[in-house]
C-alpha positions as a Markdown table, in Angstrom:
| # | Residue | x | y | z |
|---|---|---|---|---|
| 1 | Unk | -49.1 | 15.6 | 1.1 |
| 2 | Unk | -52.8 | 15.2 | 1.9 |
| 3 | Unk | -53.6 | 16.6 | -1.3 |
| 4 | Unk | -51.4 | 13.9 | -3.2 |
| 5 | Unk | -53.0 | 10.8 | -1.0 |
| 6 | Unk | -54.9 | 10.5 | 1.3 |
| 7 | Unk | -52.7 | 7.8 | 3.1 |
| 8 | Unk | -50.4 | 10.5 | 3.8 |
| 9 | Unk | -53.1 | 11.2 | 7.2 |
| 10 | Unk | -51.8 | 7.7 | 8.6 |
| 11 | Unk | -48.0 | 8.5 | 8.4 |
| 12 | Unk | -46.6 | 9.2 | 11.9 |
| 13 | Unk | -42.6 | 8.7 | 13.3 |
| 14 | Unk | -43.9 | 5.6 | 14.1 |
| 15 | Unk | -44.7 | 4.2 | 11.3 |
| 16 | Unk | -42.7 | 6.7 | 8.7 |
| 17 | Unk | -40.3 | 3.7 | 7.8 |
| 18 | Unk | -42.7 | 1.0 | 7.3 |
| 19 | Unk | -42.2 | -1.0 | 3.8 |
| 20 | Unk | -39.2 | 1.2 | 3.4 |
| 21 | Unk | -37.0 | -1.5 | 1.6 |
| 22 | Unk | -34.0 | 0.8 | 0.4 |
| 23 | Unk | -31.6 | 3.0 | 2.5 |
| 24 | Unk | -32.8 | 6.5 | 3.2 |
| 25 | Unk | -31.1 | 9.7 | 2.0 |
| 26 | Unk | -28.6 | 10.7 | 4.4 |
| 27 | Unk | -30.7 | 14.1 | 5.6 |
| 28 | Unk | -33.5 | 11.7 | 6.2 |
| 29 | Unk | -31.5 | 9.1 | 8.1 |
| 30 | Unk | -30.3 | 11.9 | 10.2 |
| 31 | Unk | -33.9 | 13.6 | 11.0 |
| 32 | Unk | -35.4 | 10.3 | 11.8 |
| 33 | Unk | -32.0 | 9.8 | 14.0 |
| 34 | Unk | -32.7 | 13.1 | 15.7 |
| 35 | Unk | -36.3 | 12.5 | 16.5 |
| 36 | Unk | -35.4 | 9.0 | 18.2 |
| 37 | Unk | -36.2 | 6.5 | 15.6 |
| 38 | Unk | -34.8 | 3.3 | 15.7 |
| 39 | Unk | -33.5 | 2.5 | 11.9 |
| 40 | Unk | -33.1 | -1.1 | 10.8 |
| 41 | Unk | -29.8 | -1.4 | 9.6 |
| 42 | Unk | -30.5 | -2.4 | 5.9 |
| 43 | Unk | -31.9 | 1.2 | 6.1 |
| 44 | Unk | -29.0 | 3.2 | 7.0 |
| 45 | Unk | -27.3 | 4.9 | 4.3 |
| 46 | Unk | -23.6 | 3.7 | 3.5 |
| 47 | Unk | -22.4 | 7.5 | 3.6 |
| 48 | Unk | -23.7 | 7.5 | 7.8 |
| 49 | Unk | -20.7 | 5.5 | 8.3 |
| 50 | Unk | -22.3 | 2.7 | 11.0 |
């Protein structure tokens, strides 16, 4: 991702989801989910079933 832009250094867990403004893709949801990240819920996907 480096390679594409150089942005892609800043990206951490923490700030991953930041000016996200559409629901993630259920295998995402469910890594971030896994690693402990709290998801605003106009980002959960309908199919997690919350």
């Amino acid at each position: 991702m480096y390679e594409v832009h150089n942005s892609a250094r800043e990206m951490s867990l923490d700030t991953a989801l930041v000016g996200v403004s559409v629901p993630l893709h259920i295998g995402a949801y469910t890594y971030f989910v896994e690693q402990g990240v709290e998801i605003p819920d106009e980002l959960v996907p309908p199919e997690a079933g919350e």
